[in-house]
DODO-784160 format. One record per residue (C-alpha): residue number from 1; x, y, z. Coordinates in Angstrom, 3 decimals. Each point is the difference from the previous one (the first is absolute). Layout:
    nr          x          y          z
   NUM          X          Y          Z
...
***
This chain:
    nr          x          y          z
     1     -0.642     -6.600    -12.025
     2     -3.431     -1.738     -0.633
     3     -1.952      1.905     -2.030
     4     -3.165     -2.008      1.703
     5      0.536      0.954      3.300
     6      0.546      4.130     -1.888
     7     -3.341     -0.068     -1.348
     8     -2.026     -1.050      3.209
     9      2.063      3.047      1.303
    10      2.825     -1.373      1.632
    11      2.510      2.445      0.957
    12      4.102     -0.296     -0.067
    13      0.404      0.278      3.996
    14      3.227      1.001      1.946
    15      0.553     -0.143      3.666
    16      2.793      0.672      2.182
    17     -0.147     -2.424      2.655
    18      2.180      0.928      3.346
    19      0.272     -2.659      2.253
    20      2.301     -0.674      3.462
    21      3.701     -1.969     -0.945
    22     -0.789     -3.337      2.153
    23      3.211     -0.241      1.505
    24      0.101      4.154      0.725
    25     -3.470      0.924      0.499
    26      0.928      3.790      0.346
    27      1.400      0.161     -3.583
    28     -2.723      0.374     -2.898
    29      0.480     -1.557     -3.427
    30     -1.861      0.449     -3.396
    31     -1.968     -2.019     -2.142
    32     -1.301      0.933     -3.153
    33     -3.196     -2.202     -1.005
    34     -1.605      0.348     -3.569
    35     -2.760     -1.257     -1.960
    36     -3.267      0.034     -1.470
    37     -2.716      0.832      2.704
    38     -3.217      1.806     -0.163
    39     -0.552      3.396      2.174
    40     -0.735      0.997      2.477
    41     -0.821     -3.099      1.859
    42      3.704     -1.887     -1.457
    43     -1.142     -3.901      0.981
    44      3.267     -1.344     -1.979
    45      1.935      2.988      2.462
    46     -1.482     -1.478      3.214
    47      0.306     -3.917     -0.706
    48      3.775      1.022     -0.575
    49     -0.010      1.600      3.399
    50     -1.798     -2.484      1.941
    51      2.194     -2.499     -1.196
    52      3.020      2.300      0.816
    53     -1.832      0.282      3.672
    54     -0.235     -3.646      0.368
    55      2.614     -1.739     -1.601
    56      2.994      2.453     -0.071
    57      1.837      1.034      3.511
    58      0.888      4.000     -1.075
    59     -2.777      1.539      1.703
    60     -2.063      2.786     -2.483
    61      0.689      3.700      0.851
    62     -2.106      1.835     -2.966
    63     -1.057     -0.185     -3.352
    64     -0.153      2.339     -2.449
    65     -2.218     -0.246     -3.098
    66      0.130      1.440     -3.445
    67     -2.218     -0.946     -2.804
    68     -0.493      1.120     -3.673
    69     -2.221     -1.474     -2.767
    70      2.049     -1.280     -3.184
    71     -2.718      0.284     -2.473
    72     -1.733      3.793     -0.262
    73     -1.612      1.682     -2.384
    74      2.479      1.873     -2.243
    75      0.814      3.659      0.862
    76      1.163      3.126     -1.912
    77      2.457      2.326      1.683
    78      1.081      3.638     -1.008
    79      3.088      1.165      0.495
    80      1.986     -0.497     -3.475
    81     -0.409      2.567     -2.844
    82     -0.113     -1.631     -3.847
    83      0.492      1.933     -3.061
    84     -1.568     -0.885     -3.515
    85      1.443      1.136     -2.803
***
């Protein structure tokens, strides 16, 4: 991953892309897309999809979007018990 595009607060980016089979428009496929993008506005997301819309004959049914930042300020959790001796 580049760490660049991390620090200006690019996020890792998933989206499950369902589009119409060309040749059997009633049967949905999947498509799983992934990549640095920022949030919420996803421009890398949406020039993959435009070029999907233009260039590609399986027509888009939805898109589903999940994003999560790879670099975060550390965090301490409970839930484990140490002993000293």
């Amino acid at each position: 991953m580049n760490l660049a595009l991390q620090m200006r607060d690019y996020r890792l980016t998933t989206a499950e892309i369902l589009y119409h089979m060309p040749d059997h428009p009633g049967v949905l496929q999947t498509y799983i897309w992934q990549e640095l993008d920022l949030a919420p506005k996803f421009p890398v997301l949406r020039k993959f999809l435009d070029f999907w819309s233009r260039n590609l004959d399986g027509k888009l049914h939805s898109v589903r979007v999940g994003s999560a930042a790879l670099i975060t300020p550390a965090a301490w959790r409970h839930g484990a018990l140490f002993t000293l001796h």
